[in-house]
C-alpha positions as a Markdown table, in Angstrom:
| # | Residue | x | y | z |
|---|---|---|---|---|
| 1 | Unk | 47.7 | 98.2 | 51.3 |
| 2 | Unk | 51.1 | 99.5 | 51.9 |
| 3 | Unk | 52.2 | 102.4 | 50.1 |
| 4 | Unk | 55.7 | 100.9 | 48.1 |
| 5 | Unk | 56.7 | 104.3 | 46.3 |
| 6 | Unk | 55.7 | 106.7 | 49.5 |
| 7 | Unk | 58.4 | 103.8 | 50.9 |
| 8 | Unk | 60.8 | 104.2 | 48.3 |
| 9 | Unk | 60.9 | 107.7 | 48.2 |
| 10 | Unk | 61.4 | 108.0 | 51.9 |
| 11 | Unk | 64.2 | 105.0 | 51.4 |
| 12 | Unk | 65.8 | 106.9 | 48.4 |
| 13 | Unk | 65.7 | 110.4 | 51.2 |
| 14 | Unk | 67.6 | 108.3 | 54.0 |
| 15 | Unk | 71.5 | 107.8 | 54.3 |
| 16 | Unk | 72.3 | 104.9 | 51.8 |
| 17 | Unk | 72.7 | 101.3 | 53.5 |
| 18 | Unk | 73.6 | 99.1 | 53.9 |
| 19 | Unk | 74.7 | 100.0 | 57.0 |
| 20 | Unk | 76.1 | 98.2 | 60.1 |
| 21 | Unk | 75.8 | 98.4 | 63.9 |
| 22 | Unk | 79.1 | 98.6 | 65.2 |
| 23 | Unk | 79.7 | 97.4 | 69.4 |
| 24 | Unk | 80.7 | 101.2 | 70.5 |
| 25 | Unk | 76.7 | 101.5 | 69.9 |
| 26 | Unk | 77.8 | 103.9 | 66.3 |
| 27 | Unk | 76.6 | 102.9 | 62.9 |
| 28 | Unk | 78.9 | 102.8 | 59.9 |
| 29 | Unk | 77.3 | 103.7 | 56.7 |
| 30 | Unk | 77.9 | 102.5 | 53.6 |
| 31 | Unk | 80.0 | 105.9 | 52.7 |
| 32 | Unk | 82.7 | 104.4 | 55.7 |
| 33 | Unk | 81.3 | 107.3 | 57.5 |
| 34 | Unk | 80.5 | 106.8 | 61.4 |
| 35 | Unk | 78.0 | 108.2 | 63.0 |
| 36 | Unk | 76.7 | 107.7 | 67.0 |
| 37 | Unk | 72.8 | 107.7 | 67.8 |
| 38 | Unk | 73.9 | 108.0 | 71.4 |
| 39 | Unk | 70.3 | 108.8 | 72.5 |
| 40 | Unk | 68.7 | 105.8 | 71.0 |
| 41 | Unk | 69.0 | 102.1 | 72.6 |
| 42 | Unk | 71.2 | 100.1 | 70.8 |
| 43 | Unk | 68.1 | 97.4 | 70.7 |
| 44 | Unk | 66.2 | 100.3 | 68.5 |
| 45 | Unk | 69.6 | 101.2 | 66.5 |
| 46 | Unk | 69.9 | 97.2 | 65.9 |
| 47 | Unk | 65.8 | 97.4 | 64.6 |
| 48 | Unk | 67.0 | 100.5 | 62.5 |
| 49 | Unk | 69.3 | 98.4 | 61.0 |
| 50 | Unk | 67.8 | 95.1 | 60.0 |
| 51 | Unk | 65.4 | 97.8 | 58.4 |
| 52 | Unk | 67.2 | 99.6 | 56.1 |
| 53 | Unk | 69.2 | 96.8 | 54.8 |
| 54 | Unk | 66.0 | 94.4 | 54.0 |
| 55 | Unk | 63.7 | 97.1 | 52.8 |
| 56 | Unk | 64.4 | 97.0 | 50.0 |
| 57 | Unk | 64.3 | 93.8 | 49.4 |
| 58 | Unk | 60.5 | 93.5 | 51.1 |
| 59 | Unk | 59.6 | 96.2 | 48.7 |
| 60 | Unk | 60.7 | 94.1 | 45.4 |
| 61 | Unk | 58.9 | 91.4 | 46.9 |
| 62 | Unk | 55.9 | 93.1 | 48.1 |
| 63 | Unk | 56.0 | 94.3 | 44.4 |
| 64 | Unk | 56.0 | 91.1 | 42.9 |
| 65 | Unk | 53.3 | 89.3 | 44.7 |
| 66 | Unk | 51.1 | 92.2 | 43.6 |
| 67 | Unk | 52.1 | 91.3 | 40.1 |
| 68 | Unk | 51.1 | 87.9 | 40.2 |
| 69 | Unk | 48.1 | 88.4 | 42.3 |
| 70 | Unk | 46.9 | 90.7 | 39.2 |
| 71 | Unk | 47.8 | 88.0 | 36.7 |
| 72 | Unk | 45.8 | 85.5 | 38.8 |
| 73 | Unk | 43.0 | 87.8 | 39.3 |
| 74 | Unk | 43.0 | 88.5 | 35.1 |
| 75 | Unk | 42.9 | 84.7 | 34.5 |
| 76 | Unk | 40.2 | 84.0 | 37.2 |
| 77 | Unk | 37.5 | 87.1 | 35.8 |
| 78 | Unk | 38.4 | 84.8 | 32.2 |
| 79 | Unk | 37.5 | 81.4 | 33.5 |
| 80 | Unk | 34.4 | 83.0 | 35.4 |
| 81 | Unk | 33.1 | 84.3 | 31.7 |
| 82 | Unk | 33.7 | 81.4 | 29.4 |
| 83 | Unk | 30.7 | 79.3 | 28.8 |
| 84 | Unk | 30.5 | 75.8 | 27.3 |
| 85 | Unk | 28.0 | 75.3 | 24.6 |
| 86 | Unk | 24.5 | 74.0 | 25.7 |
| 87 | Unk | 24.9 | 70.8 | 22.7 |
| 88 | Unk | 24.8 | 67.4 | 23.3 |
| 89 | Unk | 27.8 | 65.4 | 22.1 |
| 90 | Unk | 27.9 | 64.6 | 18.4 |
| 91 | Unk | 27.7 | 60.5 | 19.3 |
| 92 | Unk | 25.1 | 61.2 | 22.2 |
| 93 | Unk | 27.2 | 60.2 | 25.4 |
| 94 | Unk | 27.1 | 61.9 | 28.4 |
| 95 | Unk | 30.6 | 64.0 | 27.7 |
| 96 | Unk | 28.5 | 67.3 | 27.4 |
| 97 | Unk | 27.2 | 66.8 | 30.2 |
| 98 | Unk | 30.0 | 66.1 | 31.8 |
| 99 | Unk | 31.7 | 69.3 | 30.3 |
| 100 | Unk | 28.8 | 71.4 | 31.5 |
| 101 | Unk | 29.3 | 70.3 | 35.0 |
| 102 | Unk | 32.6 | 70.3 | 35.0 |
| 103 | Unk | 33.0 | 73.9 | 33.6 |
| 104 | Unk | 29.9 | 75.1 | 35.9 |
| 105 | Unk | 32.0 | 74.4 | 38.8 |
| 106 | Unk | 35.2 | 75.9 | 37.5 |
| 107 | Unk | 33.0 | 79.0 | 37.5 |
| 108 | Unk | 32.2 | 78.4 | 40.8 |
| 109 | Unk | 35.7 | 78.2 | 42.1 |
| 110 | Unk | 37.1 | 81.0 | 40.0 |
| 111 | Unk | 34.1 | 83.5 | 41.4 |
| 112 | Unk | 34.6 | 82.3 | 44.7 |
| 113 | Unk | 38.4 | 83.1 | 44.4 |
| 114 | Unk | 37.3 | 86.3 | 43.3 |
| 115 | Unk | 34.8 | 87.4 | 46.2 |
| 116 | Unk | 31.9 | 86.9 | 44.1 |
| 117 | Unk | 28.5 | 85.3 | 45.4 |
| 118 | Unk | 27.0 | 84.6 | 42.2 |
């Protein structure tokens, strides 16, 4: 797993972007400073670039799928502990039955989404 605040620390280290590749192969920063990479190709100052400017962005993403992946993982691990009670229905029918089966397989589903073999 990627390592977002190693990232952000070596974002927040790194000349502020955004920044922009200009055609004299020179990047202008977001300070209106110019610099020139002269020894690098202007296909790797272009990579540099698109970088900088959507790193930050990937990282907030990155961030937020983690989030919801943990909220999914918390509500799977609940659905693979409940248990429906082992009663027959008041008016004898087949509904707790039905239940049973229906919550046995929920359980199935949730532990499978959760790497479990049980």
């Amino acid at each position: 797993m990627t390592d977002t605040q190693k990232l952000r620390e070596l974002l927040a280290k790194a000349t502020p972007g955004p920044w922009a590749l200009n055609d004299d192969d020179t990047i202008s920063l977001a300070s209106g400073e110019k610099t020139a990479w002269r020894q690098a190709h202007r296909a790797n100052c272009a990579l540099i670039v698109a970088a900088v400017n959507a790193l930050p962005e990937l990282l907030n993403e990155v961030e937020r799928l983690r989030a919801e992946m943990d909220r999914m993982r918390e509500a799977l691990e609940k659905i693979s502990e409940r248990h429906v009670p082992d009663q027959p229905a008041a008016d004898g029918s087949d509904e707790a039955d039905y239940v049973r089966k229906h919550h046995t397989n929920l359980r199935r589903i949730a532990r499978a989404a959760l790497g479990e073999t049980k």
